[in-house]
Gaussian input, Z-matrix of N, CA and C with variables (Angstrom, degrees):
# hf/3-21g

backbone

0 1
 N
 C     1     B1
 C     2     B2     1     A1
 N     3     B3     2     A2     1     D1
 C     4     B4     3     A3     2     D2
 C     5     B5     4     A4     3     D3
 N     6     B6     5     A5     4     D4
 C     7     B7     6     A6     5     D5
 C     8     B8     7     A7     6     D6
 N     9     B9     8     A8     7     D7
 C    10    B10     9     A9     8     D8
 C    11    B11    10    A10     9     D9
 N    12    B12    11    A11    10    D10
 C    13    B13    12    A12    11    D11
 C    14    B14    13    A13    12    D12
 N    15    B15    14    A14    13    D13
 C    16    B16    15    A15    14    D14
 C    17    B17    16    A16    15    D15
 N    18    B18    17    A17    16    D16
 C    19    B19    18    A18    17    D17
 C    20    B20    19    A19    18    D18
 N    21    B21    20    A20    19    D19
 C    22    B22    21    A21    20    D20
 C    23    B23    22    A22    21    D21
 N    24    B24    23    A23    22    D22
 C    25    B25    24    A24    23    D23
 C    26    B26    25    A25    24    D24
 N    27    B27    26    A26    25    D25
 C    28    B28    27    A27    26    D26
 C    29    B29    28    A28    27    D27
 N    30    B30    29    A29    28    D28
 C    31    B31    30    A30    29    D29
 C    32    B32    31    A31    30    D30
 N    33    B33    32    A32    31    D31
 C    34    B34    33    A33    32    D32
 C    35    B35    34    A34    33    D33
 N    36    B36    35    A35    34    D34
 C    37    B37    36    A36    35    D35
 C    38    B38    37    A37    36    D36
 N    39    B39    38    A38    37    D37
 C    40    B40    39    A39    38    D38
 C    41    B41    40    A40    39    D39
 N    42    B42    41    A41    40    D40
 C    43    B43    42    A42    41    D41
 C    44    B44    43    A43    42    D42
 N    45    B45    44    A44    43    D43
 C    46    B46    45    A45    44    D44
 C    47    B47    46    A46    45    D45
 N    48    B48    47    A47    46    D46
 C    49    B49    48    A48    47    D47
 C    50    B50    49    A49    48    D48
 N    51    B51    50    A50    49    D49
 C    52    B52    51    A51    50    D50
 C    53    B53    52    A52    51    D51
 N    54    B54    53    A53    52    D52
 C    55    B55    54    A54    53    D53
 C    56    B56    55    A55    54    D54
 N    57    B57    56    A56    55    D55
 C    58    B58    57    A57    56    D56
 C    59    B59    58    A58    57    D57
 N    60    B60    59    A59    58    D58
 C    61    B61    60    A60    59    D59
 C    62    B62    61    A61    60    D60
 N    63    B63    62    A62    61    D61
 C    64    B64    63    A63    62    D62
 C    65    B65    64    A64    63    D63
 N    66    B66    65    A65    64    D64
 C    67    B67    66    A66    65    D65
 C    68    B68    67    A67    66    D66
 N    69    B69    68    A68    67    D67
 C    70    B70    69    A69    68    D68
 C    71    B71    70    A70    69    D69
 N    72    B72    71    A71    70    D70
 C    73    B73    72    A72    71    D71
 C    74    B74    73    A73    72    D72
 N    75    B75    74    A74    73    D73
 C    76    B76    75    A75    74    D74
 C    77    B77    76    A76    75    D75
 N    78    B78    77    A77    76    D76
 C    79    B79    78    A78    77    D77
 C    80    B80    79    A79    78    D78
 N    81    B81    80    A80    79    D79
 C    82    B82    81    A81    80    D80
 C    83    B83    82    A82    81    D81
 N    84    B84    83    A83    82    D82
 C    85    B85    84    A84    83    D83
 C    86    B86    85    A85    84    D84
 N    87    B87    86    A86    85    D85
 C    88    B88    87    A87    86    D86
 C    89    B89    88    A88    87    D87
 N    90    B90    89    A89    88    D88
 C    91    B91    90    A90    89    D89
 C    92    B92    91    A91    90    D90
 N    93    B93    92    A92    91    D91
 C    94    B94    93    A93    92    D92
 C    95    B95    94    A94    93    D93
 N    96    B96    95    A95    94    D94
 C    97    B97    96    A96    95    D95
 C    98    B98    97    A97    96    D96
 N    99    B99    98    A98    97    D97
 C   100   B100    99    A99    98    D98
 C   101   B101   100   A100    99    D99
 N   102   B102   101   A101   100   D100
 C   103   B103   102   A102   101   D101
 C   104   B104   103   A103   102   D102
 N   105   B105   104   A104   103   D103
 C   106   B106   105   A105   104   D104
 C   107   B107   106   A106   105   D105
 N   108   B108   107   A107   106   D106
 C   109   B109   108   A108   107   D107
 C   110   B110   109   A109   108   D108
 N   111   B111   110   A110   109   D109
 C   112   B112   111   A111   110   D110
 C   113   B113   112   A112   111   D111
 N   114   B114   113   A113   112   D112
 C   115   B115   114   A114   113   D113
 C   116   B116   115   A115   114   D114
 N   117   B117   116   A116   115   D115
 C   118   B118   117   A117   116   D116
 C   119   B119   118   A118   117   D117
 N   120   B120   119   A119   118   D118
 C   121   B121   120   A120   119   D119
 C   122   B122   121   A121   120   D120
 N   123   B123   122   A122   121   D121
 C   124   B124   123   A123   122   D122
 C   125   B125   124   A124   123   D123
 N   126   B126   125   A125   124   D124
 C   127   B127   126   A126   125   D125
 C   128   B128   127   A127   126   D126
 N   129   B129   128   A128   127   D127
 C   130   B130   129   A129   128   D128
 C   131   B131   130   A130   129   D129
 N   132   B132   131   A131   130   D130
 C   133   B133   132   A132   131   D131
 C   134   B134   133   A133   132   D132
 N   135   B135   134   A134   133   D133
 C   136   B136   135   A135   134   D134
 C   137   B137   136   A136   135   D135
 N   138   B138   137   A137   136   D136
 C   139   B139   138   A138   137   D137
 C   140   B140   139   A139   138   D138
 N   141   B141   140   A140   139   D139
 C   142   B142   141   A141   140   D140
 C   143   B143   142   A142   141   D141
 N   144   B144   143   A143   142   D142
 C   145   B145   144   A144   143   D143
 C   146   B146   145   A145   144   D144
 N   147   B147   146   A146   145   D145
 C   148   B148   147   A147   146   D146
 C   149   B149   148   A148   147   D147
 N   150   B150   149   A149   148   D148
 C   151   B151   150   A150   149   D149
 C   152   B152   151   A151   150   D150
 N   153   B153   152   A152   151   D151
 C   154   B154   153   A153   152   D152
 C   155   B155   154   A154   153   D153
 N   156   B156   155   A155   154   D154
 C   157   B157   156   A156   155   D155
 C   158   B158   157   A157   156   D156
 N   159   B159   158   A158   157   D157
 C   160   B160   159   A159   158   D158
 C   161   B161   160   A160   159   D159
 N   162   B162   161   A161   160   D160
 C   163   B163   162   A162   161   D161
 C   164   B164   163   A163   162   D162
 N   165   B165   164   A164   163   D163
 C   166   B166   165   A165   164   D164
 C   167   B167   166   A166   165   D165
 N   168   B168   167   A167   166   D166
 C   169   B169   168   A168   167   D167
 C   170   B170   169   A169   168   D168
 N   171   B171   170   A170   169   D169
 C   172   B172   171   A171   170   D170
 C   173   B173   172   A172   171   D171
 N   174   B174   173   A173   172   D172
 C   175   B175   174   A174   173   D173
 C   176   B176   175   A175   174   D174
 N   177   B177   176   A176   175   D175
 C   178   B178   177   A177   176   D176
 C   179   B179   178   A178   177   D177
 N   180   B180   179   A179   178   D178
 C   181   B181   180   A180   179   D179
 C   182   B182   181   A181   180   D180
 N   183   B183   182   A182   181   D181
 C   184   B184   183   A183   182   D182
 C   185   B185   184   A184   183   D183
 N   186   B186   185   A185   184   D184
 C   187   B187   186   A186   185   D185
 C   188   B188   187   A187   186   D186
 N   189   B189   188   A188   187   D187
 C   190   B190   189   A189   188   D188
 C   191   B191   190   A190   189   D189
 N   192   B192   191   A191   190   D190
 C   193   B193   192   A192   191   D191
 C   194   B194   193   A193   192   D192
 N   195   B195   194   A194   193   D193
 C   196   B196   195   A195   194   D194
 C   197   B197   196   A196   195   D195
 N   198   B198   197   A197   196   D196
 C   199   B199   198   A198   197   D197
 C   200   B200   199   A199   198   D198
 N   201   B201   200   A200   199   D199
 C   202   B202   201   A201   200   D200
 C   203   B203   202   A202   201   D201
 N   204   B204   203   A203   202   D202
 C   205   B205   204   A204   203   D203
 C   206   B206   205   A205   204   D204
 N   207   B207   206   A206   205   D205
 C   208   B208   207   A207   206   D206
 C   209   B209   208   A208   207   D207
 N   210   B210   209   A209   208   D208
 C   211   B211   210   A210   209   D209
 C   212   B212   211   A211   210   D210
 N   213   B213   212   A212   211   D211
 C   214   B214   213   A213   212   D212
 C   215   B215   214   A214   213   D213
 N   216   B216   215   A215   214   D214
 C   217   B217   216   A216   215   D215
 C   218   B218   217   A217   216   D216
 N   219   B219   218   A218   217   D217
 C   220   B220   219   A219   218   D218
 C   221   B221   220   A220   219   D219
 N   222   B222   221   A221   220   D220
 C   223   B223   222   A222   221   D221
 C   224   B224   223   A223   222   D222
 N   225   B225   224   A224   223   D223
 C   226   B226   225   A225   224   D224
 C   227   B227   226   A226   225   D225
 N   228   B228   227   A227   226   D226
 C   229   B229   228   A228   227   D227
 C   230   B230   229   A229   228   D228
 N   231   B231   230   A230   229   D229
 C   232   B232   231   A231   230   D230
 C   233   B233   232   A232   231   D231
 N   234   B234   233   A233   232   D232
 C   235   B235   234   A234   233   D233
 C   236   B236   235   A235   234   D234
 N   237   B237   236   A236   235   D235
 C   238   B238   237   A237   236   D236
 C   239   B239   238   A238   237   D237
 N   240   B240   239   A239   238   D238
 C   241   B241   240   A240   239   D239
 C   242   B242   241   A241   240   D240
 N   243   B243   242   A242   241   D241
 C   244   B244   243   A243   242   D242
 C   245   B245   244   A244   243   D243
 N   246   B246   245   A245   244   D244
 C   247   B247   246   A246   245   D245
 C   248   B248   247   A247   246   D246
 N   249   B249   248   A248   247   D247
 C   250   B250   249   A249   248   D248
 C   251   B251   250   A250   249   D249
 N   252   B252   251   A251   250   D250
 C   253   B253   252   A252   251   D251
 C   254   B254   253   A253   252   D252
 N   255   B255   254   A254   253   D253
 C   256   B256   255   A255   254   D254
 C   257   B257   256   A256   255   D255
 N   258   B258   257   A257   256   D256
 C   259   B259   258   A258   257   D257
 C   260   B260   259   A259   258   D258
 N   261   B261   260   A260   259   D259
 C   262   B262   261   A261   260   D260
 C   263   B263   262   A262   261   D261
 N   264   B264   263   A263   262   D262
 C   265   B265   264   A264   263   D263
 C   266   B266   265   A265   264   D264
 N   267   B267   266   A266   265   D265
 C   268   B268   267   A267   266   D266
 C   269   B269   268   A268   267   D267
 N   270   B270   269   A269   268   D268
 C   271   B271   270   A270   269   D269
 C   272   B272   271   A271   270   D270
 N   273   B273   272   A272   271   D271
 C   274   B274   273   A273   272   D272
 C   275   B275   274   A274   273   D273
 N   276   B276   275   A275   274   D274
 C   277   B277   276   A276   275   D275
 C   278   B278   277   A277   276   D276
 N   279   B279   278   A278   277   D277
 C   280   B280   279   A279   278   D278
 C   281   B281   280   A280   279   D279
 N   282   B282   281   A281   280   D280
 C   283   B283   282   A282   281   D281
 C   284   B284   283   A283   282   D282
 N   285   B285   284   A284   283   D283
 C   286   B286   285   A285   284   D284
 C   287   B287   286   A286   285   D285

   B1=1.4522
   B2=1.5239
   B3=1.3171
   B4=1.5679
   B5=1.2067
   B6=1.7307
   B7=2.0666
   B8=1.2141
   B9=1.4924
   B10=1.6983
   B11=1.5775
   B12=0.9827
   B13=1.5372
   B14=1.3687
   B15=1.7085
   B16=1.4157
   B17=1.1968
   B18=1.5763
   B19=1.6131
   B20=1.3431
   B21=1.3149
   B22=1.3208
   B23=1.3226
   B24=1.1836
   B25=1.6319
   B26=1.3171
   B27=1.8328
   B28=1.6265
   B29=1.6893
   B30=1.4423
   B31=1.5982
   B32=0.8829
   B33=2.1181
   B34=1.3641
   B35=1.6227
   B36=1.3775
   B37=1.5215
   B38=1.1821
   B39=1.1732
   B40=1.0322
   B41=1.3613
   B42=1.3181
   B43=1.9954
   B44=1.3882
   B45=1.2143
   B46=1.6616
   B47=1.1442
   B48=1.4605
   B49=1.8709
   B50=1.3475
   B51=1.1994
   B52=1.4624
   B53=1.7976
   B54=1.3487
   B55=1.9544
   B56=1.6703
   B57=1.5019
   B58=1.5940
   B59=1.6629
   B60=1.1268
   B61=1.3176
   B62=1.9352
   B63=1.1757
   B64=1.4948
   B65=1.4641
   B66=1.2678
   B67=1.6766
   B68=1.4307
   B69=1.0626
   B70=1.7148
   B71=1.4073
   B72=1.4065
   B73=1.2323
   B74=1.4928
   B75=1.7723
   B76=0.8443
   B77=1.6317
   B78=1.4723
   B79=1.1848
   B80=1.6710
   B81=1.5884
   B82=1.8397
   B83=1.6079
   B84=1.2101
   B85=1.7772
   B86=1.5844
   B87=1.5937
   B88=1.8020
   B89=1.3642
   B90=1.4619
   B91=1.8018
   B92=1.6263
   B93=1.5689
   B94=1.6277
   B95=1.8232
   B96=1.5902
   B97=1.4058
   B98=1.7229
   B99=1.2263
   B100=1.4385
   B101=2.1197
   B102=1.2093
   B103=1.3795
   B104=1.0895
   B105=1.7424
   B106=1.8593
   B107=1.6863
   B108=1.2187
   B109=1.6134
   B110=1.7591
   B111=1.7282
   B112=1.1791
   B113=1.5279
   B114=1.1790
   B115=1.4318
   B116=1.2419
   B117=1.3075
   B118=1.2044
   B119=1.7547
   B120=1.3786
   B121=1.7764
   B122=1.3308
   B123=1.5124
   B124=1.6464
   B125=1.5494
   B126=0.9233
   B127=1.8418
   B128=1.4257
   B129=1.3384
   B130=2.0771
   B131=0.9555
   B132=1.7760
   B133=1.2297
   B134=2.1108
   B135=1.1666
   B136=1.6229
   B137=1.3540
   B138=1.4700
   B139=1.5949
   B140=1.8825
   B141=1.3681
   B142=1.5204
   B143=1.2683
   B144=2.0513
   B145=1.4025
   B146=1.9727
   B147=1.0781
   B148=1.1312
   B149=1.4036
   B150=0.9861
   B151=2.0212
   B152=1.9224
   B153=1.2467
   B154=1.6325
   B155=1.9594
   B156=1.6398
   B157=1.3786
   B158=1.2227
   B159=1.7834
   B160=0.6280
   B161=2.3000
   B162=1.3992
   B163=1.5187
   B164=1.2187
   B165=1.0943
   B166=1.9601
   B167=1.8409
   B168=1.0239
   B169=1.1881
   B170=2.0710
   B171=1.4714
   B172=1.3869
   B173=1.7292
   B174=1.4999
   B175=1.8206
   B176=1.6497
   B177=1.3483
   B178=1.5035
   B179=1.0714
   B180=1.3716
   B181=1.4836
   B182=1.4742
   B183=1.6795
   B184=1.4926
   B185=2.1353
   B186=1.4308
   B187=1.2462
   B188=1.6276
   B189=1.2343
   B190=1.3985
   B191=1.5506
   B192=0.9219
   B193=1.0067
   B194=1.5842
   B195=1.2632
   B196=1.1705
   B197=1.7729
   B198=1.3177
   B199=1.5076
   B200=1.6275
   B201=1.5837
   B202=1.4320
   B203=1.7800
   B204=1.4433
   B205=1.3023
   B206=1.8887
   B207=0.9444
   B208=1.4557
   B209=1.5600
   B210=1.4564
   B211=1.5056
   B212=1.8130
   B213=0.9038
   B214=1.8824
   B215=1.4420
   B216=1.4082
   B217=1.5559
   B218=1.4587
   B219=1.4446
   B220=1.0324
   B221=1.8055
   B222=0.8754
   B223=1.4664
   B224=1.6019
   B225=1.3766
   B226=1.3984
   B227=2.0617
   B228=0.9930
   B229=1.4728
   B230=1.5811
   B231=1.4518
   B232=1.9786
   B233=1.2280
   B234=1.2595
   B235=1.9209
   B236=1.3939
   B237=1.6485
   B238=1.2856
   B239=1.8153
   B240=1.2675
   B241=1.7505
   B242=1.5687
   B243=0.9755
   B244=1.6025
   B245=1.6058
   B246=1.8658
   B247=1.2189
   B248=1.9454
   B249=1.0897
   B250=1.4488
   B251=1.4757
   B252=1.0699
   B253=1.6574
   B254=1.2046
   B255=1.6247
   B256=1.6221
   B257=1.5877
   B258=1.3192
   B259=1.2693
   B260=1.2081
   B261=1.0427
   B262=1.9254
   B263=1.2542
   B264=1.8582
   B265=1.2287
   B266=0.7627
   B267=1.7979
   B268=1.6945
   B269=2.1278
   B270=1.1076
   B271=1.4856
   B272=1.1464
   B273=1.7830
   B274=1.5090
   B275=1.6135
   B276=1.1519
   B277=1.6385
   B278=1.9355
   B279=1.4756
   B280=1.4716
   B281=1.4027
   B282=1.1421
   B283=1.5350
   B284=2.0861
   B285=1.6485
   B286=1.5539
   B287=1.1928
   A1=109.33
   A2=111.62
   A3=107.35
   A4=129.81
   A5=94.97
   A6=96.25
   A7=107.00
   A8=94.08
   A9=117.11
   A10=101.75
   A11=121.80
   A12=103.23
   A13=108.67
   A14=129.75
   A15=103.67
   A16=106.53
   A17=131.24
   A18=114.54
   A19=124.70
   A20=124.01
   A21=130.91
   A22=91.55
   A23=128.23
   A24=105.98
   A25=140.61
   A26=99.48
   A27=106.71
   A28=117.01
   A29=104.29
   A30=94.44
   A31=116.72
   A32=119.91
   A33=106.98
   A34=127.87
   A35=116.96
   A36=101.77
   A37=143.85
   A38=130.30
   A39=134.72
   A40=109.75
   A41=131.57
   A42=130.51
   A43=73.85
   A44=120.57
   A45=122.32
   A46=122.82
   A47=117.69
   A48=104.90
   A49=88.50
   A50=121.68
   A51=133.76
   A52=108.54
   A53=131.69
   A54=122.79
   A55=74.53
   A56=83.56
   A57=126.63
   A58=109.01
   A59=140.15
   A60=122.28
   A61=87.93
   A62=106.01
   A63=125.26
   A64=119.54
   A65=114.91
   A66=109.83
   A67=127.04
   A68=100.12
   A69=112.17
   A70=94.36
   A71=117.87
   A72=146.25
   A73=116.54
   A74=136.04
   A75=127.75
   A76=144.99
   A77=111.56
   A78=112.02
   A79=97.40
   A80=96.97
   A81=96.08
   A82=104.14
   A83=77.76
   A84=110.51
   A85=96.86
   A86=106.44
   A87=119.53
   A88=89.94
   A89=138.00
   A90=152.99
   A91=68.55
   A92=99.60
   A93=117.07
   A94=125.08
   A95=86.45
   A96=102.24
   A97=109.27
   A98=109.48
   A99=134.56
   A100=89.30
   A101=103.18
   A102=118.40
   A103=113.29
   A104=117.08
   A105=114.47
   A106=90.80
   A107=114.70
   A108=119.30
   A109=113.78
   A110=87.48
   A111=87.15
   A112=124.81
   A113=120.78
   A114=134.12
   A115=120.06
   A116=145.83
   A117=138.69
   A118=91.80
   A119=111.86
   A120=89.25
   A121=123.82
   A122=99.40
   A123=94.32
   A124=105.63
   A125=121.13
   A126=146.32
   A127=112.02
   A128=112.55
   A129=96.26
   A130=89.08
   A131=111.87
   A132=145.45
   A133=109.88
   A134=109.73
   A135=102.03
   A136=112.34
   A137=101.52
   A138=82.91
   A139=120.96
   A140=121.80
   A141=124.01
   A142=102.89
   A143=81.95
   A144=107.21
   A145=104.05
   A146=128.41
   A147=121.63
   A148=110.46
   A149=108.90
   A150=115.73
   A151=107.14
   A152=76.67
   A153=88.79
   A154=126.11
   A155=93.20
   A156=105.27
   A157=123.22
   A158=123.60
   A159=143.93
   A160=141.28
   A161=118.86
   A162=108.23
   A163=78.37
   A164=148.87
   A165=124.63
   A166=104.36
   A167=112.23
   A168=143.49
   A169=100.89
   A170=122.70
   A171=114.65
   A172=96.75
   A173=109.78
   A174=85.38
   A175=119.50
   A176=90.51
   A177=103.62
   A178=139.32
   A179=118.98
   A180=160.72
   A181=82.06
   A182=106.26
   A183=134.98
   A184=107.30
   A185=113.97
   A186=105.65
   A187=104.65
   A188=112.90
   A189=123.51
   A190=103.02
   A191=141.72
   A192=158.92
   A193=133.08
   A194=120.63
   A195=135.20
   A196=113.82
   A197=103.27
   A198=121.13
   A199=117.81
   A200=103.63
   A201=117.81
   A202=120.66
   A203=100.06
   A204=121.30
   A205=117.12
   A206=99.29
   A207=118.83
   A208=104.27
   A209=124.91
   A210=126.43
   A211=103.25
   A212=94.64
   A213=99.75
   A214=119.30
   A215=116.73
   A216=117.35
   A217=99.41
   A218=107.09
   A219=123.58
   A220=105.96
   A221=98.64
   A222=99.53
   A223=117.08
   A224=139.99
   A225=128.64
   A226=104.01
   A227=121.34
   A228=134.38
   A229=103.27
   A230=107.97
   A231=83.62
   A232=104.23
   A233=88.18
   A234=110.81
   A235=113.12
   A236=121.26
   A237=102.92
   A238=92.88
   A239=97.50
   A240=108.80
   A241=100.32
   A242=139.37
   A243=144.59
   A244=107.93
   A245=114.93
   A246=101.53
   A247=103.46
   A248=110.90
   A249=120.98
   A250=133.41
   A251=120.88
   A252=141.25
   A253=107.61
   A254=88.84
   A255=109.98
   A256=127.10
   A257=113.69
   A258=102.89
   A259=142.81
   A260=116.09
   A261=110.42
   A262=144.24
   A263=97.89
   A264=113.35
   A265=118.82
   A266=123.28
   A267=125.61
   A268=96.34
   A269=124.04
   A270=113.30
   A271=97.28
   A272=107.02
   A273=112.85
   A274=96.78
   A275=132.31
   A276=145.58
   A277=91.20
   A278=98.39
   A279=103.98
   A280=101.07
   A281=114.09
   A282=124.36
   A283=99.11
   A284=109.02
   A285=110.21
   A286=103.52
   D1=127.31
   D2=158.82
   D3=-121.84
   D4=150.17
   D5=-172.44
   D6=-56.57
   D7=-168.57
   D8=-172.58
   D9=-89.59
   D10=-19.09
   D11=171.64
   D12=-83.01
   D13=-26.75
   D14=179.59
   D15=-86.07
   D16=-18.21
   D17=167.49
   D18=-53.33
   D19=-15.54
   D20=-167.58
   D21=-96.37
   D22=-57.03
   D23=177.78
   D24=-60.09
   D25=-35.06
   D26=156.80
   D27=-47.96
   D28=-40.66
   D29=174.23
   D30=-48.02
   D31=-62.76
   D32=-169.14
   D33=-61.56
   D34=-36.53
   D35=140.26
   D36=-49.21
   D37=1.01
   D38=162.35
   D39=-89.41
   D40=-1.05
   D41=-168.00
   D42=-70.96
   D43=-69.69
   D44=-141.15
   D45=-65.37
   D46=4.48
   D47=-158.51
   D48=-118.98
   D49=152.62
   D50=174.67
   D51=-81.07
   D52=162.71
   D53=170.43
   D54=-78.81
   D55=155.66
   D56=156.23
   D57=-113.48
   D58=4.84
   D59=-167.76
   D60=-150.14
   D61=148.20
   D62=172.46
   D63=-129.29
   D64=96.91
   D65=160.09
   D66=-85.78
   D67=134.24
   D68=-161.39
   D69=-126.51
   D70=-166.20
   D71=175.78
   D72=-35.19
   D73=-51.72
   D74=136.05
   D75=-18.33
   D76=-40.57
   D77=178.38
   D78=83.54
   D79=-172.29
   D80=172.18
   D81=-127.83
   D82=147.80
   D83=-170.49
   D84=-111.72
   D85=-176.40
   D86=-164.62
   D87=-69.25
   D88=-57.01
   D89=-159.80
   D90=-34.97
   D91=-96.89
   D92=-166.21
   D93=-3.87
   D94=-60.75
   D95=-174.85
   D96=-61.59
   D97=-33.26
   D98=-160.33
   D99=-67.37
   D100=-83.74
   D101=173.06
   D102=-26.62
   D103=-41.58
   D104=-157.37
   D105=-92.24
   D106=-23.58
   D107=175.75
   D108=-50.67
   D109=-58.40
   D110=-176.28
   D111=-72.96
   D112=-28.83
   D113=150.04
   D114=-38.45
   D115=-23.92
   D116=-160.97
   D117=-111.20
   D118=-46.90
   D119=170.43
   D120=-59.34
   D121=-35.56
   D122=-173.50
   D123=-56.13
   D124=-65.51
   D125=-168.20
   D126=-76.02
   D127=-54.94
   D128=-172.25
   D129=117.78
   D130=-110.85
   D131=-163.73
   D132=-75.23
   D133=129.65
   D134=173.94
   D135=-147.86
   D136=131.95
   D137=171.98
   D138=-114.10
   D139=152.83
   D140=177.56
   D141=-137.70
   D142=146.06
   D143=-164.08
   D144=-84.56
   D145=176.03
   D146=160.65
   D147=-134.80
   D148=123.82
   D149=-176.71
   D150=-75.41
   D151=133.32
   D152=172.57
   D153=-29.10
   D154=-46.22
   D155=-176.06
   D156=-82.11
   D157=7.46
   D158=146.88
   D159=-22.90
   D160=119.41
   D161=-142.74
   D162=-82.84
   D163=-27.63
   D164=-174.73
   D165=-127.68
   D166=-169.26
   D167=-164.45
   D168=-77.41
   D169=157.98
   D170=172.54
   D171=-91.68
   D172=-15.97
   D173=171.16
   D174=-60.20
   D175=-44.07
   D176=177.24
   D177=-48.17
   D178=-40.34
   D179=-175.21
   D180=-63.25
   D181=-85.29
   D182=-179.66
   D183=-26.02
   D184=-46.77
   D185=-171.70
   D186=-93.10
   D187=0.77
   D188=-179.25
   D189=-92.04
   D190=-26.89
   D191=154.34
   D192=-62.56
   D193=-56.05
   D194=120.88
   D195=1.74
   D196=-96.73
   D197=179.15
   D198=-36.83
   D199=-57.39
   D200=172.65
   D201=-44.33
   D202=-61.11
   D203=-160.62
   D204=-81.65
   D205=-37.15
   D206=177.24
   D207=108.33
   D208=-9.03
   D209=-152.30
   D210=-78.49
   D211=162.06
   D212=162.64
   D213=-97.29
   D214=136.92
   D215=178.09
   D216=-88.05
   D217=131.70
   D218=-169.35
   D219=-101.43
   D220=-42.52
   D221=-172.95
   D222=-152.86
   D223=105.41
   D224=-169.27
   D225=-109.95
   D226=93.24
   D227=-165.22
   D228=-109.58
   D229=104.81
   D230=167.47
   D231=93.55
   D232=-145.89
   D233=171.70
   D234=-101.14
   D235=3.72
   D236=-159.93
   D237=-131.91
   D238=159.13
   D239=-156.65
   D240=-116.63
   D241=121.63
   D242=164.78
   D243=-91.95
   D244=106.31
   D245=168.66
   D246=-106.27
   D247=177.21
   D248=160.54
   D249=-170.28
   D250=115.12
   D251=165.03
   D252=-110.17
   D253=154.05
   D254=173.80
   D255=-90.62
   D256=116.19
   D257=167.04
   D258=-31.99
   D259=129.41
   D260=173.20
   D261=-97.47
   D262=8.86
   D263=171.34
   D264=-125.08
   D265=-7.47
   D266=-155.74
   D267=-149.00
   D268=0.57
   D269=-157.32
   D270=-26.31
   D271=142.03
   D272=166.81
   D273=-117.39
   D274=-52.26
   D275=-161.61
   D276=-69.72
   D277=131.01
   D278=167.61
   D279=-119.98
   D280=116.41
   D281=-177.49
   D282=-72.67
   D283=140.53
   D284=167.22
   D285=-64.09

């Protein structure tokens, strides 16, 4: 779990990065989960967009994700979802 001061900084790292991942109409499946897995060691911090046509909500998405992945939701704004975990082979981000 992390406090409120390191969520606030993961946010501001989070201004800068563009999503890499889009849930749409499909929803997410194992592929998905598989990809965002591997994404989160490589990277840390990630952000995903959620498309309008989308069958649930980005909180949802966001705590579904959550559950799956082991990561923490960092921030759910909009359409777009901020997760983050720490690598276990490479940490780059040192949380205050």
């Amino acid at each position: 779990m992390i406090s409120s001061k390191q969520r606030s900084y993961l946010r501001s790292l989070a201004n800068a990065i563009e999503p890499i991942f889009q849930i749409g109409k499909g929803g997410i499946n194992e592929n998905m989960v598989k990809q965002i897995d591997e994404a989160l060691e490589a990277r840390e911090l990630i952000k995903i967009n959620v498309l309008n046509n989308a069958d649930a909500s980005p909180r949802e998405f966001c705590d579904e994700l959550v559950r799956r992945t082991g990561a923490e939701g960092v921030q759910v704004i909009g359409n777009k979802i901020v997760l983050y975990r720490p690598s276990k082979e490479n940490p780059r981000i040192v949380l205050p």
